[in-house]
KOLKEKE-304601 format. One record per residue (C-alpha): residue in three letters; x negated, y, z. Coordinates in Angstrom, 1 decimal. Layout:
KOLKEKE-304601
- code;east;north;up
- ALA;X;Y;Z
...
***
This chain:
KOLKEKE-304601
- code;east;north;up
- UNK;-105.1;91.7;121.5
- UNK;-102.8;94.8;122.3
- UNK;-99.3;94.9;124.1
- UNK;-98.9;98.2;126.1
- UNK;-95.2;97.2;125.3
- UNK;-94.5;94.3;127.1
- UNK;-90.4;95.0;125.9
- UNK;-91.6;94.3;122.7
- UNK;-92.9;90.6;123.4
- UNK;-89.6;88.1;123.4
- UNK;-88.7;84.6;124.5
- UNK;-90.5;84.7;127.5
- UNK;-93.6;85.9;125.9
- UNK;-96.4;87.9;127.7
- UNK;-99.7;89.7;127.3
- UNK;-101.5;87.0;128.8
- UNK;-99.4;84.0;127.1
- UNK;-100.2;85.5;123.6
- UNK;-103.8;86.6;124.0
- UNK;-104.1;82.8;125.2
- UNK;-102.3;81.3;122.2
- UNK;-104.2;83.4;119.3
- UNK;-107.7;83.9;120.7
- UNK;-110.2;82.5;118.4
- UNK;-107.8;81.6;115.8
- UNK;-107.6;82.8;112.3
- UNK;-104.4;84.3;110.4
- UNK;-104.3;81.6;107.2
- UNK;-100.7;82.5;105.4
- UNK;-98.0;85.0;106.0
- UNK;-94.4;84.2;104.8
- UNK;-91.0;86.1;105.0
- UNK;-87.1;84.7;105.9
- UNK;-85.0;87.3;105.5
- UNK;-85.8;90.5;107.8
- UNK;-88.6;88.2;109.9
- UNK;-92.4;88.7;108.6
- UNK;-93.8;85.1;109.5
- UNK;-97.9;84.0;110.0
- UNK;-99.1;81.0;110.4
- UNK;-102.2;80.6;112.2
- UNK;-105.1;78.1;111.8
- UNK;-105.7;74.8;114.1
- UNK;-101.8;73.9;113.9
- UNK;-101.8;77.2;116.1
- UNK;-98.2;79.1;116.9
- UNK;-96.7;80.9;114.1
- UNK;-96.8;84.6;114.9
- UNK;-92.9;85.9;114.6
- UNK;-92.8;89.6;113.1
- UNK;-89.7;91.8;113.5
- UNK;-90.0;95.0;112.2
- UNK;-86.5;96.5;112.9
- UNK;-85.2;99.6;110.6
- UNK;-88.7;101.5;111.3
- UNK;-91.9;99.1;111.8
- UNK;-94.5;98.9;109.7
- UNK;-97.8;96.7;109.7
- UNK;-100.6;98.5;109.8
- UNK;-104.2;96.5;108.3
- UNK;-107.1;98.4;109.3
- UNK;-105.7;101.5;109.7
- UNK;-103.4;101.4;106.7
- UNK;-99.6;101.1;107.0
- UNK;-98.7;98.4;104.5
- UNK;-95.4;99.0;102.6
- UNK;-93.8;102.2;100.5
- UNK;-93.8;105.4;103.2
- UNK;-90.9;105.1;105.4
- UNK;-87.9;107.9;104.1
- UNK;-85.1;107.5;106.9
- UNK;-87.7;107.4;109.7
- UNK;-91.4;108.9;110.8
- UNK;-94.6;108.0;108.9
- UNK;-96.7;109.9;112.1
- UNK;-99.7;108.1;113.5
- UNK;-98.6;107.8;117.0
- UNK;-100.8;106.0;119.3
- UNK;-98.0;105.3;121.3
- UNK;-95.8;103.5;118.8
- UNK;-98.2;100.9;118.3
- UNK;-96.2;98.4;119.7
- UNK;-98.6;94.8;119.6
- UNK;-101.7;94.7;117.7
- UNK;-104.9;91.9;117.3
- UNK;-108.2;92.9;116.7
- UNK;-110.2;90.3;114.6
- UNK;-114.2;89.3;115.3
- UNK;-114.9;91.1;111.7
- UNK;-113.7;94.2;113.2
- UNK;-110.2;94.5;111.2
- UNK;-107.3;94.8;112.9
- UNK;-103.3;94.3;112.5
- UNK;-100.6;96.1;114.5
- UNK;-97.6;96.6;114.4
- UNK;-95.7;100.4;114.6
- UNK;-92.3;100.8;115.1
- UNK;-90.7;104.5;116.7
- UNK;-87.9;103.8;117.2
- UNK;-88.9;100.4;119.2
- UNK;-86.3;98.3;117.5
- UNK;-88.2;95.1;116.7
- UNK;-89.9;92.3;117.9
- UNK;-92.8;90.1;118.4
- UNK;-92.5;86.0;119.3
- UNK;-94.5;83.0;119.0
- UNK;-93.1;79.7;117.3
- UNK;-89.3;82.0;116.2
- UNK;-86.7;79.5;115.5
- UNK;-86.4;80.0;111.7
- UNK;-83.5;77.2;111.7
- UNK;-81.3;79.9;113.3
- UNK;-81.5;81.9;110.3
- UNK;-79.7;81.3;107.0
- UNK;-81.3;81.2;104.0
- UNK;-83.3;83.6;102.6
- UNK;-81.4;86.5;100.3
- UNK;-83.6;86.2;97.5
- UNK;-83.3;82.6;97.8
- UNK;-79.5;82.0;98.0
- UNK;-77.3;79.8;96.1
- UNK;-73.9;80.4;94.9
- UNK;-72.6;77.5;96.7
- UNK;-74.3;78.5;100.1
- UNK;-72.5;81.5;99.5
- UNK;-69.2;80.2;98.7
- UNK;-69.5;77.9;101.9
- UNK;-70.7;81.1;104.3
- UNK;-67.5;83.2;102.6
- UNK;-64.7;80.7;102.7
- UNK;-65.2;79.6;106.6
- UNK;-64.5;82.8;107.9
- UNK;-61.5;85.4;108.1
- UNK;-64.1;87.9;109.3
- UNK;-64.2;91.3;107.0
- UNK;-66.9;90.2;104.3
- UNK;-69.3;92.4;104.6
- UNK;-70.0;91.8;108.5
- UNK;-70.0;87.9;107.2
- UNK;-72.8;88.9;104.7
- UNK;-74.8;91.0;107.3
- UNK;-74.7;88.0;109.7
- UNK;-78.5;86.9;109.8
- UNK;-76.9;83.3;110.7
- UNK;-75.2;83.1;107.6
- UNK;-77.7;84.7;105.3
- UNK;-81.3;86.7;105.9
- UNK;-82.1;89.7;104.6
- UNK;-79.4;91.4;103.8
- UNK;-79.0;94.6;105.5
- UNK;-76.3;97.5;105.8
- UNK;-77.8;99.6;103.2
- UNK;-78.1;96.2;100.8
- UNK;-74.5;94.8;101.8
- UNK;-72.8;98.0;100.8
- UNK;-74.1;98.4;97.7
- UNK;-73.6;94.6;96.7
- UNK;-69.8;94.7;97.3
- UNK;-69.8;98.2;95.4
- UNK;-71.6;96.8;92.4
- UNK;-69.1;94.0;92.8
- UNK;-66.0;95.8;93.1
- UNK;-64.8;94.6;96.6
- UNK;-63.5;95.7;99.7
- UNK;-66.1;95.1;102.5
- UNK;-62.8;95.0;104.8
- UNK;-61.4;92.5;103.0
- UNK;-60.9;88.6;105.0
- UNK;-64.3;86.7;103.5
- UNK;-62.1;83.7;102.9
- UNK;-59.7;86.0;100.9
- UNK;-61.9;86.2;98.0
- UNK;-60.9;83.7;95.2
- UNK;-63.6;81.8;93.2
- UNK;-64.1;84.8;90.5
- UNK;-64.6;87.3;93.5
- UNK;-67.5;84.9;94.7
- UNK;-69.2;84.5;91.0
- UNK;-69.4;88.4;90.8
- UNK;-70.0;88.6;94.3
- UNK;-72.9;86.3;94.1
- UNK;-74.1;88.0;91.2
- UNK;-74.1;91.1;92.2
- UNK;-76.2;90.6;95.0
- UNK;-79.0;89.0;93.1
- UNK;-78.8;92.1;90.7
- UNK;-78.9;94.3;93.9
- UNK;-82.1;93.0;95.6
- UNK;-83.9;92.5;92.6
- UNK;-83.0;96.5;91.3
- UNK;-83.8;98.0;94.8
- UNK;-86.7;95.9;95.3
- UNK;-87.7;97.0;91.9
- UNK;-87.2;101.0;92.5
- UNK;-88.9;100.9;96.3
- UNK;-86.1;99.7;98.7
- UNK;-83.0;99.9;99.8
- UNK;-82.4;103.2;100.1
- UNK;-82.6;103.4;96.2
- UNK;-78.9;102.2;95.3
- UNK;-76.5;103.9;93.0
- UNK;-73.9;104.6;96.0
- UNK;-76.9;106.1;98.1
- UNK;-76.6;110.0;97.4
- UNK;-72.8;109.7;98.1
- UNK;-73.5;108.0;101.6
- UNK;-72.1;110.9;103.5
- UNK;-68.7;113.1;104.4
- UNK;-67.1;113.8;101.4
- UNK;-69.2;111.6;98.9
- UNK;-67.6;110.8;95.7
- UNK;-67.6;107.3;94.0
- UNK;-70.3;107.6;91.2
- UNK;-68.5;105.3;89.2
- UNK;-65.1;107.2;89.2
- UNK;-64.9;110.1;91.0
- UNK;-63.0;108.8;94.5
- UNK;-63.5;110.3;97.5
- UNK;-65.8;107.5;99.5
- UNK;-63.9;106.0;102.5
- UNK;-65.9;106.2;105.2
- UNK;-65.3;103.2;108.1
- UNK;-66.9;101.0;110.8
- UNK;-67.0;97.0;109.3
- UNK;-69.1;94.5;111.6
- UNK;-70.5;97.9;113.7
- UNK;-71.8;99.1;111.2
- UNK;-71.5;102.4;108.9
- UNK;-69.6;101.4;105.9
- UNK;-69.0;103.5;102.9
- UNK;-66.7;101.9;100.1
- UNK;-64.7;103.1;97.2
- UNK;-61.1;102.5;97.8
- UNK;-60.3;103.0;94.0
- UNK;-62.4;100.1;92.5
- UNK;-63.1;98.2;95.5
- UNK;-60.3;96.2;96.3
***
């Protein structure tokens, strides 16, 4: 086992705690909530907690698993090999990241998640939507309320769905939430589809004086939940 970053273990976690907990057991199933990469181990061992942030990748045997990164390095740098288990076979799992922005943990709480994007209901969403005042999109990108969804993903959702991401979540009336809802199923299955979430319609016009590729409006370009928002005030509304 391999932590030269000790930043990157969290929860208390350490070298020594995780060497102890994994050693001599066997990686039996790997899972996914949301944005959190999930193995189970063997024995009724700790489940091994994966964060990979915007720019970590899991690399098996040398191989980076996953399409090539576009928004971030694909370099094999020793140094951003952040964690990483050798096995008795002589294989080996670790986990790169540049920019260091996720995460390793044993046992992760999955109950503070919401449910998984993919697997979302259109009454989960209508409950996470009409509790909060919050702008809608920063309700959406709340891990809490529901995993998975990103800024990239969020933005094109409410685009697809013609709605404000400013707007008050509770403001949307039942309609708003049918399209809403369907518009992010229709969004994570087309980007997973194409490679990612990079790959939406809105993408190319991500940027100072993008146009709407639906109708021609200049993009409006804000800050919603901290993030970088980009929205069509014509359509979206």
């Amino acid at each position: 086992m391999d932590a030269p970053d000790a930043w990157f273990l969290k929860r208390g976690l350490t070298p020594t705690g995780v060497k102890r907990a994994l050693k001599n057991r066997n990686l039996i199933a790997a899972r996914r909530r949301g944005k959190l990469l999930l193995v189970d181990t063997s024995d009724d061992g700790p489940v091994l907690g994966l964060h990979l942030g915007m720019s970590g990748r899991v690399v098996i045997d040398g191989d980076a698993a996953g399409d090539p990164l576009i928004y971030a390095s694909n370099r094999d740098v020793p140094e951003w090999n952040r964690f990483g288990l050798r096995f008795s076979d002589g294989g080996s799992l670790a986990l790169r990241d540049p920019r260091r922005l996720g995460a390793v943990e044993l046992d992760p709480d999955e109950d503070r998640l919401g449910p998984d994007a993919f697997a979302l209901t259109k009454a989960q969403l209508r409950n996470v939507v009409q509790l909060s005042r919050a702008p809608v999109k920063a309700v959406l990108m709340d891990q809490h309320h529901v995993a998975g969804l990103g800024n990239w993903l969020t933005d094109e959702a409410l685009f697809r769905a013609s709605i404000d991401p400013a707007r008050p979540a509770m403001s949307l009336d039942p309609g708003e939430i049918d399209r809403l809802y369907r518009a992010i199923r229709t969004t994570l299955r087309t980007l997973q589809r194409r490679g990612g979430s990079h790959t939406g319609d809105h993408m190319p016009s991500r940027f100072a004086g993008g146009l709407c590729p639906r109708d021609g409006a200049l993009l409006e370009r804000r800050t919603i939940g901290g993030r970088t928002t980009f929205s069509c005030p014509l359509h979206q509304r």
